[in-house]
DRENDO-1510 file (C-alpha; in Angstrom, 1 decimal, always signed):
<recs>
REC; n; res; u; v; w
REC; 1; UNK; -31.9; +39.8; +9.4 .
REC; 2; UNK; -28.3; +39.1; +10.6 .
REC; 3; UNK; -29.8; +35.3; +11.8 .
REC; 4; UNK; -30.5; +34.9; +7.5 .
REC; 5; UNK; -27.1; +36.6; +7.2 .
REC; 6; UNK; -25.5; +33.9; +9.1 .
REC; 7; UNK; -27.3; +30.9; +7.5 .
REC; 8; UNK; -26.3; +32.4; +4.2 .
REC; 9; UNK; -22.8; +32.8; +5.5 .
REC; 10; UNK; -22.6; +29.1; +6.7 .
REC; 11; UNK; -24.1; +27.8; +3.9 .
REC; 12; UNK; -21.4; +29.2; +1.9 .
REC; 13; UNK; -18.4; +28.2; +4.4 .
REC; 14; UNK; -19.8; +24.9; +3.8 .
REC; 15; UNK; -19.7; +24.9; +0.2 .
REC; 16; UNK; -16.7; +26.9; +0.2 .
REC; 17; UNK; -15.4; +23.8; +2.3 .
REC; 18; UNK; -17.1; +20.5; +0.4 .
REC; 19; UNK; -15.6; +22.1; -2.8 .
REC; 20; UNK; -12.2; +22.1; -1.0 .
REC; 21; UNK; -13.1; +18.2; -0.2 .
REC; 22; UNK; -14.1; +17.7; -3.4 .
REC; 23; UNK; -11.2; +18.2; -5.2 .
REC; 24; UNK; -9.0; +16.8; -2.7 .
REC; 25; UNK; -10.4; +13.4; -3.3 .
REC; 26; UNK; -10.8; +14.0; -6.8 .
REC; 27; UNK; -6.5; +14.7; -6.8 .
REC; 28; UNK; -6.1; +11.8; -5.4 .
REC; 29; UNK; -8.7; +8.9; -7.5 .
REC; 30; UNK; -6.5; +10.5; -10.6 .
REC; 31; UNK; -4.8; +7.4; -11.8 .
REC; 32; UNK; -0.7; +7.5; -11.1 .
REC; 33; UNK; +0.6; +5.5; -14.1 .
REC; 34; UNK; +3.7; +4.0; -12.8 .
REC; 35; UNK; +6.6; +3.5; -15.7 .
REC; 36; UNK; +6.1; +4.4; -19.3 .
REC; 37; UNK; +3.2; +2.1; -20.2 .
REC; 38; UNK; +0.9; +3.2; -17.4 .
REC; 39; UNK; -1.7; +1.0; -16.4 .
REC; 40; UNK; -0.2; -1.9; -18.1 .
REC; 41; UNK; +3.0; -1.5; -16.0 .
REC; 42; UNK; +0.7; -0.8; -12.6 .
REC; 43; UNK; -1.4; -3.7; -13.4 .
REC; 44; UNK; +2.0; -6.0; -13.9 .
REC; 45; UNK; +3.2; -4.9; -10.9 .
REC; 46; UNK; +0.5; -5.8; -8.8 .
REC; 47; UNK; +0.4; -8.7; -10.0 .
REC; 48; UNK; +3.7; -9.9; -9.3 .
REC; 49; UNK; +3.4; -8.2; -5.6 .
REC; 50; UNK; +0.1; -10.7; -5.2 .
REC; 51; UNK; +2.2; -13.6; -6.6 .
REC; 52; UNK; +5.0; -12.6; -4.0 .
REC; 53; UNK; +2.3; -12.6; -1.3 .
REC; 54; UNK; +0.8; -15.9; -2.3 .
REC; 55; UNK; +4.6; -17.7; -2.2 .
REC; 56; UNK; +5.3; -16.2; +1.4 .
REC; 57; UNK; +2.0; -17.0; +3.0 .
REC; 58; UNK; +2.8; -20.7; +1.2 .
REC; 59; UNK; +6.1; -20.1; +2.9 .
REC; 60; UNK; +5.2; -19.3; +6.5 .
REC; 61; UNK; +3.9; -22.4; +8.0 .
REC; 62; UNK; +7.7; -24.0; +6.8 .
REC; 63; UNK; +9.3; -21.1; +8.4 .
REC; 64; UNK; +8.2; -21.7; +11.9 .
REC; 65; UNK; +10.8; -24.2; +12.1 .
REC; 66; UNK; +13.1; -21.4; +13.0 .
REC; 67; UNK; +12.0; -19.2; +15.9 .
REC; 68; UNK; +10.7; -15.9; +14.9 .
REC; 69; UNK; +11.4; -16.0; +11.0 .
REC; 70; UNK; +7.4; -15.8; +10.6 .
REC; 71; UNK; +7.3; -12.1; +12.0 .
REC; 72; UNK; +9.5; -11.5; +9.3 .
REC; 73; UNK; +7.5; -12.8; +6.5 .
REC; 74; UNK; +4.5; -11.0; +8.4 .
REC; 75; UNK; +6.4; -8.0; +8.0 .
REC; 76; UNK; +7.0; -8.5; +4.4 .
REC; 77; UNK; +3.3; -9.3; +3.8 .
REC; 78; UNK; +2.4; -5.9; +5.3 .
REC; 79; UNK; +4.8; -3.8; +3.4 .
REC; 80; UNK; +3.2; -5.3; +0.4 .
REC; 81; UNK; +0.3; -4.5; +1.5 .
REC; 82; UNK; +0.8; -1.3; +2.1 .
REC; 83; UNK; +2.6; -0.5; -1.3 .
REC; 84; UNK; -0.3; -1.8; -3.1 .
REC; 85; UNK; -2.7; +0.5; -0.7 .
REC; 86; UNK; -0.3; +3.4; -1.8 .
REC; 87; UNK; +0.7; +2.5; -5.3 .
REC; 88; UNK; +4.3; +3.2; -4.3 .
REC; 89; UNK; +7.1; +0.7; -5.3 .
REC; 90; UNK; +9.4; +1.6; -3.1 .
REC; 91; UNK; +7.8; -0.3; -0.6 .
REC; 92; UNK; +7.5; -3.3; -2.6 .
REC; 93; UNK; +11.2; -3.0; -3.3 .
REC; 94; UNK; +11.9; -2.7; +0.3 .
REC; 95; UNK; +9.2; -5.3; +1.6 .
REC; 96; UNK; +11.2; -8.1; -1.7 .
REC; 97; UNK; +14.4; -7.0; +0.2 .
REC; 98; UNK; +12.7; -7.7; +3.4 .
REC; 99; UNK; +11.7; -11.0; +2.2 .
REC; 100; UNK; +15.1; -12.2; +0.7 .
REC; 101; UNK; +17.2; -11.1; +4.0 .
REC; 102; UNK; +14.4; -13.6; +6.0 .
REC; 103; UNK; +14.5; -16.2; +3.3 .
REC; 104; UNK; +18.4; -16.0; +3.6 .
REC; 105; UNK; +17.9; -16.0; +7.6 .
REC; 106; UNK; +15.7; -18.9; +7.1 .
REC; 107; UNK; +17.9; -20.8; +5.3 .
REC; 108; UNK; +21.2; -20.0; +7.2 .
REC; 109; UNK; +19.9; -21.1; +10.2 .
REC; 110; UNK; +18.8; -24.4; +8.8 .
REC; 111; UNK; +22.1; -25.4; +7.0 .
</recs>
Protein backbone atom coordinates (compact mmCIF):
# COMPACT_ATOMS: atom_id res chain seq x y z
CA UNK A 1 0.00 0.00 0.00
CA UNK A 2 2.42 2.91 0.89
CA UNK A 3 4.64 1.75 -2.51
CA UNK A 4 0.90 2.91 -4.60
CA UNK A 5 0.89 5.72 -2.05
CA UNK A 6 4.20 6.89 -3.29
CA UNK A 7 3.56 6.44 -7.02
CA UNK A 8 0.41 8.39 -6.52
CA UNK A 9 2.32 10.97 -4.57
CA UNK A 10 5.09 11.39 -7.36
CA UNK A 11 2.79 11.42 -9.96
CA UNK A 12 1.25 14.40 -8.53
CA UNK A 13 4.69 16.22 -7.62
CA UNK A 14 5.23 15.76 -11.17
CA UNK A 15 2.16 17.28 -12.29
CA UNK A 16 2.23 19.61 -9.58
CA UNK A 17 5.66 20.58 -11.14
CA UNK A 18 5.02 20.40 -15.32
CA UNK A 19 2.09 22.71 -14.48
CA UNK A 20 4.59 25.07 -12.75
CA UNK A 21 6.64 24.62 -16.20
CA UNK A 22 3.82 25.12 -18.02
CA UNK A 23 2.98 28.39 -17.31
CA UNK A 24 6.32 29.59 -16.99
CA UNK A 25 6.87 29.19 -20.60
CA UNK A 26 3.55 30.04 -21.36
CA UNK A 27 4.53 33.78 -19.41
CA UNK A 28 7.07 34.12 -21.37
CA UNK A 29 5.75 33.17 -25.43
CA UNK A 30 3.06 36.06 -24.31
CA UNK A 31 3.87 38.72 -26.91
CA UNK A 32 5.64 42.02 -25.31
CA UNK A 33 4.34 44.72 -27.59
CA UNK A 34 6.96 47.33 -27.50
CA UNK A 35 5.63 51.16 -27.90
CA UNK A 36 2.02 52.03 -28.49
CA UNK A 37 1.36 50.19 -31.87
CA UNK A 38 2.61 46.82 -30.66
CA UNK A 39 3.67 44.47 -33.16
CA UNK A 40 3.94 46.99 -35.79
CA UNK A 41 6.46 48.97 -33.64
CA UNK A 42 8.37 45.45 -32.67
CA UNK A 43 8.34 44.39 -36.16
CA UNK A 44 9.95 48.04 -37.26
CA UNK A 45 12.35 47.72 -34.91
CA UNK A 46 13.70 44.60 -35.88
CA UNK A 47 13.91 45.54 -38.83
CA UNK A 48 16.01 48.35 -38.58
CA UNK A 49 18.38 46.38 -35.96
CA UNK A 50 18.77 43.71 -39.07
CA UNK A 51 19.49 46.66 -41.46
CA UNK A 52 22.05 47.94 -38.81
CA UNK A 53 23.63 44.46 -38.76
CA UNK A 54 23.73 44.07 -42.55
CA UNK A 55 25.74 47.78 -42.83
CA UNK A 56 28.28 46.67 -40.03
CA UNK A 57 29.00 43.26 -41.32
CA UNK A 58 29.36 45.33 -44.93
CA UNK A 59 31.45 47.52 -42.72
CA UNK A 60 33.96 45.16 -41.12
CA UNK A 61 36.21 43.93 -43.76
CA UNK A 62 37.02 48.03 -44.35
CA UNK A 63 37.60 48.37 -40.67
CA UNK A 64 40.45 46.07 -40.50
CA UNK A 65 42.49 48.81 -41.74
CA UNK A 66 42.68 49.98 -38.21
CA UNK A 67 43.93 47.41 -35.69
CA UNK A 68 41.29 46.02 -33.48
CA UNK A 69 38.20 48.30 -34.68
CA UNK A 70 36.60 44.84 -35.95
CA UNK A 71 36.15 43.50 -32.19
CA UNK A 72 34.22 46.51 -31.88
CA UNK A 73 31.82 46.02 -34.61
CA UNK A 74 31.82 42.25 -33.33
CA UNK A 75 30.67 43.58 -30.23
CA UNK A 76 28.05 45.62 -31.67
CA UNK A 77 26.76 42.71 -33.81
CA UNK A 78 26.27 40.65 -30.61
CA UNK A 79 24.56 43.23 -28.60
CA UNK A 80 22.16 43.27 -31.42
CA UNK A 81 21.87 40.10 -31.32
CA UNK A 82 21.14 39.66 -28.13
CA UNK A 83 18.41 42.52 -28.04
CA UNK A 84 16.60 40.89 -30.64
CA UNK A 85 16.92 37.35 -28.63
CA UNK A 86 15.45 39.39 -25.70
CA UNK A 87 13.18 41.93 -27.30
CA UNK A 88 14.77 44.57 -25.22
CA UNK A 89 15.76 47.95 -26.77
CA UNK A 90 17.96 48.96 -24.56
CA UNK A 91 20.44 46.92 -25.84
CA UNK A 92 19.94 47.92 -29.30
CA UNK A 93 20.31 51.49 -28.07
CA UNK A 94 23.45 50.58 -26.33
CA UNK A 95 24.90 48.18 -29.12
CA UNK A 96 23.92 51.74 -31.99
CA UNK A 97 25.92 53.69 -29.34
CA UNK A 98 28.53 51.04 -29.45
CA UNK A 99 28.64 51.15 -33.10
CA UNK A 100 28.85 55.09 -33.60
CA UNK A 101 31.83 55.45 -30.76
CA UNK A 102 33.78 52.53 -33.25
CA UNK A 103 32.69 54.23 -36.41
CA UNK A 104 33.94 57.49 -34.83
CA UNK A 105 37.19 55.54 -33.72
CA UNK A 106 37.42 54.27 -37.14
CA UNK A 107 37.30 57.29 -38.73
CA UNK A 108 39.61 59.32 -36.29
CA UNK A 109 42.23 57.17 -36.72
CA UNK A 110 42.16 57.30 -40.40
CA UNK A 111 42.01 61.18 -40.80
Amino acid sequence: MSALYEVLLSRKLLSIIFEAIERIVSAQRQPQGVGLSGKVCQRTGTCLVALFCFLIALAMPLMEVVPFSANGAGLALMMFGLSLMANDGLWALLALILTGGTVGGVAYALL
